[in-house]
N, C-alpha and C positions, 0 to 999 in steps of 0.2 A: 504494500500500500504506500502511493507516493503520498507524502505531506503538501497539503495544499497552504500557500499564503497571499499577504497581501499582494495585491499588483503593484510591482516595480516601476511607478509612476517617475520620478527621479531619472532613472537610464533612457526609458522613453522620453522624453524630453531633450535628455542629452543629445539623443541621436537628432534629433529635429533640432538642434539650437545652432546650426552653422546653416548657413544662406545656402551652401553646393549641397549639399544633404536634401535642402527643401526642392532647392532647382531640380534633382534629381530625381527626387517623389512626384514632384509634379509631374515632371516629363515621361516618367512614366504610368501618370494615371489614363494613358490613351491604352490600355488592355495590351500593347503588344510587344515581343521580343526587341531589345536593343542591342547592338555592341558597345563593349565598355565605350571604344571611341567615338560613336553617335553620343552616348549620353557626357563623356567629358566634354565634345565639342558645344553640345547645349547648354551645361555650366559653367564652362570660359574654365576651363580648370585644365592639367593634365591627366593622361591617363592611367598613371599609376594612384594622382590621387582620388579619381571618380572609381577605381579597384577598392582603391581605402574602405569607401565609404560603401561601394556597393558589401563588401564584403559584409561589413558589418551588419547592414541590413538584412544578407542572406543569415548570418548567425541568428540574427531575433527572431526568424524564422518567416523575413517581410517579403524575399525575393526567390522565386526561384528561377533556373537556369540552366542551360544544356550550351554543349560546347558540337562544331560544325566548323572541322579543320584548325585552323591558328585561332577561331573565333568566337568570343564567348557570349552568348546572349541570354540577356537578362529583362525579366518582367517581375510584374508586383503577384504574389504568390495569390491575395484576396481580395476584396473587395472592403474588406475594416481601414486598410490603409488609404486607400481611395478617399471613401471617406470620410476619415480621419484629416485628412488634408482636404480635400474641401472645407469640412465645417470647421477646419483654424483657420479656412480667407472668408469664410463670412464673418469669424469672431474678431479678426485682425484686426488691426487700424492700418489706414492705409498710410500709405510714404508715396512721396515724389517720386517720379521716375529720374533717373540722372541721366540718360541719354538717349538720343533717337533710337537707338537696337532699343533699350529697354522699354520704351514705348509703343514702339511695335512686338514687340513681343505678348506686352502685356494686352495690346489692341485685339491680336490676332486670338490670346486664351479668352478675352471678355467675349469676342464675338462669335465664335464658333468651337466649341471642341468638344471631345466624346471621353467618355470616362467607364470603361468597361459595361456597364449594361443600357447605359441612357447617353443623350445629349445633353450639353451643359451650354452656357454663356447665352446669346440675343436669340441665335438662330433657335438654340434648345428651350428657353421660354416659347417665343414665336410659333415655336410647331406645335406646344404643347396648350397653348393659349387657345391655338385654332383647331387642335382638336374638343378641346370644353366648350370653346363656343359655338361650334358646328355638329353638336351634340356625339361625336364617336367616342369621347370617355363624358364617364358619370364620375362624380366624385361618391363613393360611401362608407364610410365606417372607418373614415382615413388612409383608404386603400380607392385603386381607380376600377372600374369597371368598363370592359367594351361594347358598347351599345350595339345592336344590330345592325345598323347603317356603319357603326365604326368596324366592323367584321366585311363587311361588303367594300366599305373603301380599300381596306388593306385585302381585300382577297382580289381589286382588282388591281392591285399594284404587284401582282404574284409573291404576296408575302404568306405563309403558311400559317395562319393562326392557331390551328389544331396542334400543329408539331410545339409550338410556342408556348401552349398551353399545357401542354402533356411536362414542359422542364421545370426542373425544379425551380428554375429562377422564374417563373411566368410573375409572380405573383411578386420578388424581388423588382423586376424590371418595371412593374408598375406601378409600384410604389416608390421609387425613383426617382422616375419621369416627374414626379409631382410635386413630393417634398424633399 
């Protein structure tokens, strides 16, 4: 019998309190496999130090990874870190941007990007806006529901509803979408 304790809130923190750490959680909140050098490139770092830190994440148990020749690629193991990092930029305060890169960069997350199950930023409001108000989701019981019209829309988009329904994240991904 393992001994269970408190959650090691202090270490977690640690690991999120350097700016390339966060750049790096971000960048991976888009669901998909990266190279160490993709993700160093996107926090202005080197790549033994973006190793550093992926490493470390793999040890918490945040990232997992498969290797393909010289090359190592790494994604976010789950969806808690996701997020986890999400709801610390809505609890953030914001800071100035210091330079055109950083304003573009930050343009491009506010306005469109995907995060393993849902859409996030203008365009992931926008689509989700227009599906409430064109009645294909219901909101109920805190959870979204798809209306019949919202079942014929996406089946004439060739999106399989049935198979989507049948996973275990159906019920993840639309509660998402929303809150």
């Amino acid at each position: 019998m393992t001994e269970q304790g408190l959650p090691n809130m202090i270490d977690v923190t640690k690991l999120l309190a350097d700016q390339s750490s966060l750049t790096i959680l971000t960048f991976l909140m888009d669901g998909r496999f990266h190279t160490v050098h993709e993700i160093a490139k996107v926090a202005t770092i080197k790549d033994q130090t973006a190793s550093y830190h992926l490493k470390k994440f793999y040890n918490e148990g945040w990232l997992d990874y498969y290797k393909r020749g010289k090359f190592v690629y790494y994604q976010l193991s789950n969806l808690d870190i996701a997020h986890l990092i999400e709801q610390l930029m809505v609890i953030s305060p914001k800071k100035l941007t210091q330079s055109y890169h950083q304003r573009m960069a930050l343009n491009k997350l506010a306005y469109c990007r995907s995060c393993y199950t849902h859409m996030a930023g203008k365009v992931g409001v926008d689509c989700y806006d227009y599906l409430i108000n064109s009645g294909f989701l219901v909101g109920y019981q805190n959870e979204l529901q798809l209306t019949s019209e919202g079942q014929e829309l996406f089946k004439s988009l060739c999106i399989d509803i049935g198979r989507l329904q049948e996973s275990s994240e159906h019920r993840m991904l639309l509660k998402d979408f929303a809150w």
